[in-house]
N, C-alpha and C positions, 0 to 999 in steps of 0.2 A: 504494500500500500504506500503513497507518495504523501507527504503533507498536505495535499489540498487532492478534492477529488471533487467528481459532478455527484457521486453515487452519496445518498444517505446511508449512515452505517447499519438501517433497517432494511437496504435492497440488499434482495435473494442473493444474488450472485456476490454481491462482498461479504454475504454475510458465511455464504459458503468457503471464500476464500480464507475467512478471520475463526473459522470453525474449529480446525486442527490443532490451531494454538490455544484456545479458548475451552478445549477438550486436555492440551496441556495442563493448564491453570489449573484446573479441577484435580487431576492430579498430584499436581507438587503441592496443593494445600493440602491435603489428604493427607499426603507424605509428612509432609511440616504440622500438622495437627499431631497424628502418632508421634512424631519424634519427640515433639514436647510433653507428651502424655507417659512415654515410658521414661522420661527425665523428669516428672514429678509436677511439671508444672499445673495449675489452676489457668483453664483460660478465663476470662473475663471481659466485659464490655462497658467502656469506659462511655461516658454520660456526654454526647455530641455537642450539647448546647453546653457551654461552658460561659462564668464572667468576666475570664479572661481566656482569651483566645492561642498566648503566649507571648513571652515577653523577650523574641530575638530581634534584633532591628532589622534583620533583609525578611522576615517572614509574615506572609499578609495575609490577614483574613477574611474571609465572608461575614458581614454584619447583620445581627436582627436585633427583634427586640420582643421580650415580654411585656403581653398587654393583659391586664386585670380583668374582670366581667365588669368594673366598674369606672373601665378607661384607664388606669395609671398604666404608666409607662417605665420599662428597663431596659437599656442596651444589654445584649445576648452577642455570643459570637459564636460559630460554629471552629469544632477545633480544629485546628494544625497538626494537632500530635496529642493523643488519650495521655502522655506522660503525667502533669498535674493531678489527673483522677488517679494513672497509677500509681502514685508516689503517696496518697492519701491514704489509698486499699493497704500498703505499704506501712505506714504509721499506724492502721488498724489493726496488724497482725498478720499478712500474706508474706508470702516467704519467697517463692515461686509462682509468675505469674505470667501470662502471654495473654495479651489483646491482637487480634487480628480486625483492625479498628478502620474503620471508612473513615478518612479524614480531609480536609478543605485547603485547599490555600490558592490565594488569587492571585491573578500576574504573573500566574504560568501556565503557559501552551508550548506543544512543539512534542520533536518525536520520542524525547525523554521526560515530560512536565506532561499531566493533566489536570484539570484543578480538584477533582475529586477523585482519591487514590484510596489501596489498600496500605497502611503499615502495620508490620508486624513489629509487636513493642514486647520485648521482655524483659523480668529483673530477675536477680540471682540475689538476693539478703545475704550477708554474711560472705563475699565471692569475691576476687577480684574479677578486674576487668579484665586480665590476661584472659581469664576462664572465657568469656567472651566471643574471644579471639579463637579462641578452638568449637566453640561455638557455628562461629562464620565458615569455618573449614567445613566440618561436616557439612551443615547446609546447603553449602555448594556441590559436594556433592551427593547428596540427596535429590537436589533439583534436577540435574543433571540424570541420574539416573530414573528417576520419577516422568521426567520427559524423555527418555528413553535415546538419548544421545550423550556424547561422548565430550563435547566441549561444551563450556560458553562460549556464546559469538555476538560481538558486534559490530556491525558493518567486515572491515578488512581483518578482525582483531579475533584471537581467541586464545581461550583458558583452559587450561587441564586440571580440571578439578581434583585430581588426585595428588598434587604436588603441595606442598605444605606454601602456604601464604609466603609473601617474601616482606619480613617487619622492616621498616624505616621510619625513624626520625623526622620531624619538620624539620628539625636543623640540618638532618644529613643528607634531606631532599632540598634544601638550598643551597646548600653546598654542591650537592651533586649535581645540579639542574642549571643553576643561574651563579654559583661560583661567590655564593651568598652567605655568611657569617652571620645568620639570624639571630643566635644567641647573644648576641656582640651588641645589639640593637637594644638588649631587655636588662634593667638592671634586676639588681637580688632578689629587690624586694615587688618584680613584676612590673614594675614601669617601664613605658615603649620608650626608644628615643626615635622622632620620627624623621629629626633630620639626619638622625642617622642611615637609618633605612631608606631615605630617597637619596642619598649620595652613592651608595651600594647598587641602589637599584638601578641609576643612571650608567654606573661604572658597568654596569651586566645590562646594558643597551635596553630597558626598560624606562618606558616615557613614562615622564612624573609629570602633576601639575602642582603650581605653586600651595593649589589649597590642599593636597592632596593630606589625609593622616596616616598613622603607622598605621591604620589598618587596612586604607583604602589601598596602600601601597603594598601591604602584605597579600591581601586577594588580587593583586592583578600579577602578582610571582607567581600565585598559586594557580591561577585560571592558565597565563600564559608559558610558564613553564615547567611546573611540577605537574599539576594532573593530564594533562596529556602524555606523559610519561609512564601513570601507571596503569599496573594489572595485565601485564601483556606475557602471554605464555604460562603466568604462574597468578594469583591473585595476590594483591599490595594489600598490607597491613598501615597505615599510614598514622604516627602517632604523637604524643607526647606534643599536641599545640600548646602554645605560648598561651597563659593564662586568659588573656586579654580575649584570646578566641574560643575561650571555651567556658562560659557564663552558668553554664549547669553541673561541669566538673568541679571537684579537687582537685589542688594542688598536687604535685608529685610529695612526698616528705623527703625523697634524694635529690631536687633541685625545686624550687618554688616558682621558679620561674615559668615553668610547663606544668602542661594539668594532666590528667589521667583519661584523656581522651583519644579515641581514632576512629579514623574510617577507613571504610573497607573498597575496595577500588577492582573492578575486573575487566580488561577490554578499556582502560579506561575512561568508565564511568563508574558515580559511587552508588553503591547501594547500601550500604549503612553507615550508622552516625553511631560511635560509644561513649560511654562516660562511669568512669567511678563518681557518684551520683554527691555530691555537695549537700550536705544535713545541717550546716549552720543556718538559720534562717538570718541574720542580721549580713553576715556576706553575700546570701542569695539575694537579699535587698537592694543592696548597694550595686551589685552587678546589674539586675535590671532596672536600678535606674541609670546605670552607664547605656544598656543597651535601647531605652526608652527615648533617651534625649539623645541619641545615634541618630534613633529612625527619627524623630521632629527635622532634626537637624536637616536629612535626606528625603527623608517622604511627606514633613509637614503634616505627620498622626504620629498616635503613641495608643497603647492600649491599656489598660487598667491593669493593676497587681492583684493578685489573687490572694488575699489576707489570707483565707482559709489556707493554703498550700503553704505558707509560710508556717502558721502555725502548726501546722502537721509534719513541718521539716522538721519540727525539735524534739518529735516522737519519730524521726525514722532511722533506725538502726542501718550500718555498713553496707552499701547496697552497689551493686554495677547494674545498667541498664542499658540497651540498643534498640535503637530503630533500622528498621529494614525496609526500604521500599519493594514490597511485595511485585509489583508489575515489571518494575525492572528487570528484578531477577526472576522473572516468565520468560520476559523475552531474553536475554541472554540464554537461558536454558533449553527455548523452543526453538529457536533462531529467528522469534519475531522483528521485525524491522521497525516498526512503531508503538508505542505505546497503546495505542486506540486499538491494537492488533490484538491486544489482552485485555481489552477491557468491555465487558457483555454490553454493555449499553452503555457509551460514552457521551459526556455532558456536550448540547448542542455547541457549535463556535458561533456565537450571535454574531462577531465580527466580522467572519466573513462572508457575509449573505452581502 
């Protein structure tokens, strides 16, 4: 299927073509349901209408609002990610947990974005993140064999799921990539320096602009030179971001400077986001209101804090969590070409009528 077409994704004939793959899907979730079933997990279903929708600055949501029989009125958002509900369930006493959760986000289309998608969310209480990480392996190949082929594939690109992840550093993917000293940039105690990072970024033939911050300049390293780089032949482990990027993690305790984050990269593209999961509530504060007055800054909105998740952070015991885009790794594992390719009834495009 091509990004734009005359056919509705209700005509027979595409619907016949989108069939195979979409006969995949039903599969690898099946597959991914048991695998969490004999690993102990609780699946669960995290509550769509949330009063905060999440509080990252690049990520957007669909707005509503609750109306009373008596006319009052509340903003409501549909979620981004069940995490807040799960991290709640978490503080109540869940141990092990999996949402296989329908979740929202606006301002993205195209053959790897839908705006209504599947993520698979799970936590591990008492776990590190490494565990995680082997986690992601298996997976892959489960999907893999549940779609009954032999690689991941995308476009020119593919994976052997059988090969154990290949782990890297952000630092050692700067290093490796763009000839980049990222560490160099961050002092002890987590502060960017951002004229550092655009002299660096200039010297490694990356355009900077004068308003540019350490962070705008650290995702265009990232876009432009590391992730195209990974997941190729073997799947990329990608880790240890610089605090600053990672608003839902801990700290490392063996350098503070980086948090207990990664993602998971195949063919590259990501299909998962991890985090050793951040229980202080007064530091999760103060992060998303750094991340709050990011997006004002960039998008001219912010979204509300979710007092209840705060307080539920200071009942939630050691915990690792990941998200997985579910559709992703369909297609990668079916060898779908677009996303709409896996997805049963995909949200109209009003734009392009």
């Amino acid at each position: 299927m091509t990004e734009t077409t005359a056919s509705p994704w209700w005509d027979a004939g595409r619907h016949a073509d989108r069939r195979p793959f979409l006969a995949a899907r039903g599969r690898i979730k099946a597959a991914m349901r048991g695998w969490f079933g004999d690993q102990g997990f609780t699946e669960v279903e995290a509550g769509i209408l949330q009063v905060s929708p999440g509080n990252e600055a690049h990520l957007h949501a669909f707005a509503t609002e609750a109306v009373t029989i008596d006319g009052r009125r509340a903003p409501l958002y549909l979620h981004t990610s069940p995490e807040f509900a799960a991290k709640k369930l978490i503080a109540a006493g869940e141990t092990r947990i999996v949402d296989f959760a329908r979740v929202f986000r606006n301002r993205e289309r195209g053959a790897l974005h839908h705006p209504e998608f599947t993520m698979v969310e799970w936590y591990r209480v008492g776990e590190t993140y490494e565990s995680l990480m082997a986690d992601c392996a298996e997976l892959l190949a489960l999907a893999c064999e549940a779609a009954g082929r032999h690689a991941l594939v995308w476009r020119e690109a593919s994976v052997d799921p059988g090969l154990a992840p290949e782990r890297v550093t952000l630092a050692e993917a700067f290093e490796r990539h763009a000839g980049i000293d990222l560490l160099a940039t961050i002092s002890p105690s987590g502060e960017a320096d951002g004229e550092g990072l655009a002299a660096r970024a200039r010297e490694a033939g990356i355009r900077v602009s004068g308003d540019d911050t350490w962070a705008d300049i650290f995702s265009k390293v990232l876009v432009e030179r590391i992730e195209p780089n990974l997941g190729f032949g073997r799947a990329t482990i990608l880790c240890e971001y610089p605090v600053s990027e990672a608003a839902l993690a801990r700290a490392k305790a063996s350098d503070p400077r980086v948090a207990e984050r990664f993602e998971l990269y195949a063919c590259g593209v990501e299909l998962a986001n991890a985090f050793g999961e951040l229980t202080d509530p007064e530091e999760q504060r103060r992060r998303f209101a750094i991340e709050m007055a990011e997006k004002q800054r960039i998008y001219g909105e912010s979204y509300p804090i979710d007092e209840d998740l705060l307080a539920a952070l200071a009942h939630m015991p050691p915990t690792s969590g990941i998200a997985l885009g579910f559709e992703r790794l369909v297609m990668l594992a079916s060898g779908a070409r677009h996303i709409e390719d896996v997805i049963w009834a995909p949200v109209p495009d009003l734009f392009s009528r």
